[in-house]
MIDREN-788209 format. One record per residue (C-alpha): chain; x, y, z; residue in one letter. Coordinates in steps of 0.1 Angstrom, whole numbers, plus 2048, in hexadecimal, padded with zeros to 3 digits. Example, Ala and Ser with C-alpha at 12.3 -4.5 7.8 and 13.67 -1.06 7.14 Angstrom:
2
@ch->A; c1->87B; c2->7D3; c3->84E; aa->A
@ch->A; c1->889; c2->7F5; c3->847; aa->S
end
This chain:
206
@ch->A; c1->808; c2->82C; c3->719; aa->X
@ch->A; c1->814; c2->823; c3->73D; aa->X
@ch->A; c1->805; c2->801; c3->749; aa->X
@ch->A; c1->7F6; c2->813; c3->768; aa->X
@ch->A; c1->7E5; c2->83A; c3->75E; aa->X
@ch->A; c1->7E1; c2->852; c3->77B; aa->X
@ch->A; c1->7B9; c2->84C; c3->78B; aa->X
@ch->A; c1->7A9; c2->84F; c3->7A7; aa->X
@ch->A; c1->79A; c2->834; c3->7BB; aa->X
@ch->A; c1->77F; c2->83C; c3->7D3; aa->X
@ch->A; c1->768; c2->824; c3->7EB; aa->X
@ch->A; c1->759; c2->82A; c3->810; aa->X
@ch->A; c1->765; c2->84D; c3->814; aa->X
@ch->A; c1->788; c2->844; c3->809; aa->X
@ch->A; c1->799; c2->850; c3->7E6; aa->X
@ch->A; c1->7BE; c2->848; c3->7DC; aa->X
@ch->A; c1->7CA; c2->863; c3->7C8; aa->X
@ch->A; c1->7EA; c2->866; c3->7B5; aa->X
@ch->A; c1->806; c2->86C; c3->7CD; aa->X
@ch->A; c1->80F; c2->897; c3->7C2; aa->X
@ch->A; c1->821; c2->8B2; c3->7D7; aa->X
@ch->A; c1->7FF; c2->8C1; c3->7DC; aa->X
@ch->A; c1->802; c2->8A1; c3->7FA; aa->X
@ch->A; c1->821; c2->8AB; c3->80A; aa->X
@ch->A; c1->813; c2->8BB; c3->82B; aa->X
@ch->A; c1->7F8; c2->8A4; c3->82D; aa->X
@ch->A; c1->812; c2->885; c3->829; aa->X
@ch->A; c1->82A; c2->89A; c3->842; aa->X
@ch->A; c1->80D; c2->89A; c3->85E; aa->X
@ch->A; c1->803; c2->875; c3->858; aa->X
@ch->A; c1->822; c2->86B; c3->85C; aa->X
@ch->A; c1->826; c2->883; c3->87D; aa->X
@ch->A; c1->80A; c2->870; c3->887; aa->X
@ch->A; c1->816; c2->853; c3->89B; aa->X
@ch->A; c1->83F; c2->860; c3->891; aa->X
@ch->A; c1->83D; c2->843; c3->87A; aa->X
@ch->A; c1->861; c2->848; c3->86B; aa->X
@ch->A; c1->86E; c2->838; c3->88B; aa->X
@ch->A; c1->860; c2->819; c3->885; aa->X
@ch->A; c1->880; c2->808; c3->875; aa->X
@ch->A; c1->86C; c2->7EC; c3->860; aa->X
@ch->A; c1->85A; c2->80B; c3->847; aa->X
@ch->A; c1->866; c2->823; c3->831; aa->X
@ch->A; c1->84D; c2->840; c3->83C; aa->X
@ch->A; c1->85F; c2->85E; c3->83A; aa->X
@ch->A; c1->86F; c2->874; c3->854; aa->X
@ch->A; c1->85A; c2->89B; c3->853; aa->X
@ch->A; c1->87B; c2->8A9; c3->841; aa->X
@ch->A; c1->87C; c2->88D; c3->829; aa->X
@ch->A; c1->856; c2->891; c3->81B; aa->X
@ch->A; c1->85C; c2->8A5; c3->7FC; aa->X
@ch->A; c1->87A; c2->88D; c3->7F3; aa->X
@ch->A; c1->862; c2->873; c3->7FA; aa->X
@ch->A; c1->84B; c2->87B; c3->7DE; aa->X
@ch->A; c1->865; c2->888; c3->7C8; aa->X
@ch->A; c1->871; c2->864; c3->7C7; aa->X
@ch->A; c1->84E; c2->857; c3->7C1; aa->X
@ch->A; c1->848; c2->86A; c3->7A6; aa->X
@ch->A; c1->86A; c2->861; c3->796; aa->X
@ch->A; c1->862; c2->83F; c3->79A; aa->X
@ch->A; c1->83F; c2->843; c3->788; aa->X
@ch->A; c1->848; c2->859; c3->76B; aa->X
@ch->A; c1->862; c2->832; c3->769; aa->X
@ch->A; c1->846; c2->81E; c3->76D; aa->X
@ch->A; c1->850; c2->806; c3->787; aa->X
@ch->A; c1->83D; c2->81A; c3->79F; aa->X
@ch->A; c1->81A; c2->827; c3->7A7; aa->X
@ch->A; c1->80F; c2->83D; c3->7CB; aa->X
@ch->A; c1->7F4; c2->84B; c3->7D4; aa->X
@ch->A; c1->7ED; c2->85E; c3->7F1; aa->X
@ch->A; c1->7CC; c2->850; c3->809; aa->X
@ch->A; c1->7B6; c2->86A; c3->80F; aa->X
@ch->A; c1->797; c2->871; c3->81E; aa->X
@ch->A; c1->77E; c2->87B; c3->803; aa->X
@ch->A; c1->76C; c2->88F; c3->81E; aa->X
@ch->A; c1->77F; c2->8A9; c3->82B; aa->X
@ch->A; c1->7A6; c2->89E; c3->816; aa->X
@ch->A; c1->7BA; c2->895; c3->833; aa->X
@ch->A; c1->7D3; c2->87F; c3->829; aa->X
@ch->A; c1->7D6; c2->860; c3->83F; aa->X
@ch->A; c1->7F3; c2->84E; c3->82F; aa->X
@ch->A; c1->801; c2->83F; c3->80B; aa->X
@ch->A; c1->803; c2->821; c3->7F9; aa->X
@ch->A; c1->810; c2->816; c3->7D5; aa->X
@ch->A; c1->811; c2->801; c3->7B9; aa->X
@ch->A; c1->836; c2->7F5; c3->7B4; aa->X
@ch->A; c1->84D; c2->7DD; c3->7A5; aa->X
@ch->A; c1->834; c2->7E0; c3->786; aa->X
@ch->A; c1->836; c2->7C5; c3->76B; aa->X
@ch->A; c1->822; c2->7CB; c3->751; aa->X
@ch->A; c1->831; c2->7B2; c3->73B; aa->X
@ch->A; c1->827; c2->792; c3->74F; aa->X
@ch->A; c1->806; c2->7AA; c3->75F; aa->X
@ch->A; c1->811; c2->7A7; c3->783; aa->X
@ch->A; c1->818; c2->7C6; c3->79C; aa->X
@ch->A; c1->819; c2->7CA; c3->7C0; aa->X
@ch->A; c1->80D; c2->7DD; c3->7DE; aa->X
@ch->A; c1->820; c2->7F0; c3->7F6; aa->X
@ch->A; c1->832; c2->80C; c3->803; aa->X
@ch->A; c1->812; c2->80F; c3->818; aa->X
@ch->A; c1->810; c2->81F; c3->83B; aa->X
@ch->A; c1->7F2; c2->836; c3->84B; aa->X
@ch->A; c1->7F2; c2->84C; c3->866; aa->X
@ch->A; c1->7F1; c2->83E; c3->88A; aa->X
@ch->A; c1->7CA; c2->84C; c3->88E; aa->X
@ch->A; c1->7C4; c2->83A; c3->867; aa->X
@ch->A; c1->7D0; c2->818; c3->872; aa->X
@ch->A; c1->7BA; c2->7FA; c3->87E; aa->X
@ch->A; c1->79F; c2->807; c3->870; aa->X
@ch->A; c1->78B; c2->800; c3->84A; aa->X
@ch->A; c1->7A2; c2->816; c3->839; aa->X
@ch->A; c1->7BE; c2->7F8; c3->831; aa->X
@ch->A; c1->7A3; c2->7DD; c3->826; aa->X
@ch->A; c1->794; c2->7FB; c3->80F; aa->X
@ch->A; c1->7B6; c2->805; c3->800; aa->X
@ch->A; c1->7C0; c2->7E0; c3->7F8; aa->X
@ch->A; c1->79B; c2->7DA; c3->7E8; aa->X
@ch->A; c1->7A0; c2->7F9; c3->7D5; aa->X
@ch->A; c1->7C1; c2->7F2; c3->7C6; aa->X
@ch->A; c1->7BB; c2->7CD; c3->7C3; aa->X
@ch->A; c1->79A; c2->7D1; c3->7AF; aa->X
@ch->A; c1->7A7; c2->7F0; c3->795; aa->X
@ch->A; c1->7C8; c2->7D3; c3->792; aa->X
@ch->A; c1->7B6; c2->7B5; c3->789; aa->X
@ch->A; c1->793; c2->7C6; c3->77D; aa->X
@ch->A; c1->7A6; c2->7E0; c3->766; aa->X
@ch->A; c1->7CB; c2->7DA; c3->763; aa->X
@ch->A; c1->7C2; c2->7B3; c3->758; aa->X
@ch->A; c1->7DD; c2->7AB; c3->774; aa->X
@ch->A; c1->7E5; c2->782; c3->77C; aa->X
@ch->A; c1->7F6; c2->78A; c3->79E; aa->X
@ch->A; c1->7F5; c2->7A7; c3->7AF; aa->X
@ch->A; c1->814; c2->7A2; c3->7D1; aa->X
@ch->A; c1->81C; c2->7B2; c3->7F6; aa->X
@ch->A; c1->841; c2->7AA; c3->803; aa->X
@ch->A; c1->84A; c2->7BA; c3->827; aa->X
@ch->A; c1->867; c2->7BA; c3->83B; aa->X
@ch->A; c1->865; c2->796; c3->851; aa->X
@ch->A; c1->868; c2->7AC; c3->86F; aa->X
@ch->A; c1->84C; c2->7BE; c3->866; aa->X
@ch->A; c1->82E; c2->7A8; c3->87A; aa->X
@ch->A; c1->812; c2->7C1; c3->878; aa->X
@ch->A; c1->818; c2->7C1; c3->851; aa->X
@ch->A; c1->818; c2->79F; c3->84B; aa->X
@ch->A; c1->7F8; c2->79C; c3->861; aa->X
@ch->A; c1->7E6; c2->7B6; c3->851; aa->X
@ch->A; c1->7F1; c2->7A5; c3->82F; aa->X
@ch->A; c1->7E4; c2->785; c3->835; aa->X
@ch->A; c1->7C4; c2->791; c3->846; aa->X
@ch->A; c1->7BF; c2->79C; c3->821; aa->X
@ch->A; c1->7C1; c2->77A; c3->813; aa->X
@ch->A; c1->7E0; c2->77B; c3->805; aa->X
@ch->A; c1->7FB; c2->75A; c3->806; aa->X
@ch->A; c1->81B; c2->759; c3->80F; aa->X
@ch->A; c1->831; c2->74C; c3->7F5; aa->X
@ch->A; c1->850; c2->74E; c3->807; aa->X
@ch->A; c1->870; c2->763; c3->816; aa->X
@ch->A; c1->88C; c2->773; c3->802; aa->X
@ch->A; c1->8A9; c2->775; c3->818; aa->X
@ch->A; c1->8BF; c2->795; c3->819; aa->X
@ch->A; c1->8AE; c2->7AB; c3->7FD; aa->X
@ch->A; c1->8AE; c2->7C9; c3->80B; aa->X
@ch->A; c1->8B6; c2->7E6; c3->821; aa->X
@ch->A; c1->8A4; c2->7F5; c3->83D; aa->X
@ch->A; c1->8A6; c2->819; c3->848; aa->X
@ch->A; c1->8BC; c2->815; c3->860; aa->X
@ch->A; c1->8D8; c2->803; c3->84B; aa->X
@ch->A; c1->8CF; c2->7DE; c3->850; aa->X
@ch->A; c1->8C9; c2->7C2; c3->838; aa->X
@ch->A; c1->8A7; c2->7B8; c3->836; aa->X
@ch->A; c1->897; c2->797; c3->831; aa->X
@ch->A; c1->873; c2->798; c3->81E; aa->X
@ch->A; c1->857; c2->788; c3->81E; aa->X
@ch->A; c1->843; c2->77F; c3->800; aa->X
@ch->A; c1->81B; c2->77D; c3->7FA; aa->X
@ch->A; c1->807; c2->780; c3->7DB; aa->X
@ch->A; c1->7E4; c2->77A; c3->7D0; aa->X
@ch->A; c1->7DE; c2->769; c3->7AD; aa->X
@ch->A; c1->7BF; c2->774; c3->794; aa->X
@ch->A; c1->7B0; c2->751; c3->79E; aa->X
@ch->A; c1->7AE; c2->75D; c3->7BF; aa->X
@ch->A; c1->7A2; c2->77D; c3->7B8; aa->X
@ch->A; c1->77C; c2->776; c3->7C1; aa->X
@ch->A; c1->781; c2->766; c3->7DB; aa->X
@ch->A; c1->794; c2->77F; c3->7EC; aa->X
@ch->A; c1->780; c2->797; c3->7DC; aa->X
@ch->A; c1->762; c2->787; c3->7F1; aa->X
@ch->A; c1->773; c2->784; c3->812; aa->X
@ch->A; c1->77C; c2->7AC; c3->80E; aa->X
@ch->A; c1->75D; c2->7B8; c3->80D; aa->X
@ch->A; c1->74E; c2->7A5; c3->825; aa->X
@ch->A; c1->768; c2->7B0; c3->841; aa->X
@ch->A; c1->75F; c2->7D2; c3->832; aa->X
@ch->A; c1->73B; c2->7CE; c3->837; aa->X
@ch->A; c1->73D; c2->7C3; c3->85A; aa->X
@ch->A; c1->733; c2->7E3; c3->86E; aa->X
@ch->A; c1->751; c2->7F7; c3->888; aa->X
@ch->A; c1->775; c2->7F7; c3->880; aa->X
@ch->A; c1->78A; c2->7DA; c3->874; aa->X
@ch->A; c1->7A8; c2->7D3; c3->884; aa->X
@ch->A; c1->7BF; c2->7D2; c3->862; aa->X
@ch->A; c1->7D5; c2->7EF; c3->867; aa->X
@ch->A; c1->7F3; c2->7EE; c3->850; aa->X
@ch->A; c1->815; c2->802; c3->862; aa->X
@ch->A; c1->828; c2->7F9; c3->843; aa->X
@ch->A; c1->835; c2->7E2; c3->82A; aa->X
end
């Protein structure tokens, strides 16, 4: 049995749904929205690239060092964007958040805050998980902002481990939450989430 199963996570009008082809239009248009593949600190893709996009999503699944779900809106199904489980360690109970980017008209609103309650609760709730982690490119200001607005701490840089789109070596910066943590964070979630209007949280990529 895979250490994460396919589910569906759903709160204030927002469900995450396994990442399928069935998403590839909807992916293509958020990604249109805003021409988000120009930003050179994500990895959204370009509207030619969607298909291999989720192809390679899927491939890492069915390997089980990666988990995406598409963000839609339980409404009316528009998808606004994607996020993941990844870098999965079931051995030592620890995965992290990324791969997550919404739609120019999606961000700076509730929608981050709600994914990142969703996936942190069914991770420490269900999965029994002692640290659930973010990492983002160190250019990438918006993502580290929207990161720590969560609660999350910084536990450092790694220097030159990885590539960006458009060839160069990245530098990445670290965060995590621990399980002793959990309810604090947990706390300070829902109360931004409560608080009535939008919240300005809006994730661009990581």
């Amino acid at each position: 049995m895979a250490f994460i199963e396919p589910i569906t996570l759903a709160a204030r009008g927002i469900q995450l749904v396994p990442l399928a082809l069935e998403h590839e239009s909807g992916l293509r248009a958020a990604a249109a929205d805003g021409e988000l593949w120009n930003l050179r600190v994500t990895s959204v893709p370009e509207p030619g690239q969607t298909r291999g996009y989720i192809d390679a999503a899927l491939k890492s699944r069915a390997e089980g060092h990666r988990f995406a779900f598409a963000v839609v809106d339980e409404a009316s199904g528009e998808v606004f964007g994607s996020t993941s489980y990844h870098d999965i360690l079931p051995e030592v109970k620890r995965v992290e958040i990324g791969y997550t980017w919404y739609a120019r008209r999606a961000q700076r609103t509730h929608i981050n805050t709600t994914c990142k309650l969703l996936l942190l609760t069914h991770a420490f709730d269900t999965l029994g998980c002692n640290v659930v982690g973010w990492r983002t490119d160190v250019f990438n200001f918006a993502s580290q902002r929207a990161i720590e607005r969560l609660g999350a701490r910084k536990d450092g840089v790694i220097r030159g481990n990885g590539m960006r789109r458009d060839g160069t070596i990245r530098d990445t910066v670290m965060y995590s939450v621990h399980k002793g943590e959990w309810p604090e964070v947990r706390a300070h979630l829902e109360y931004r989430l409560s608080r009535s209007g939008d919240l300005p949280d809006g994730n661009v990529g990581s």
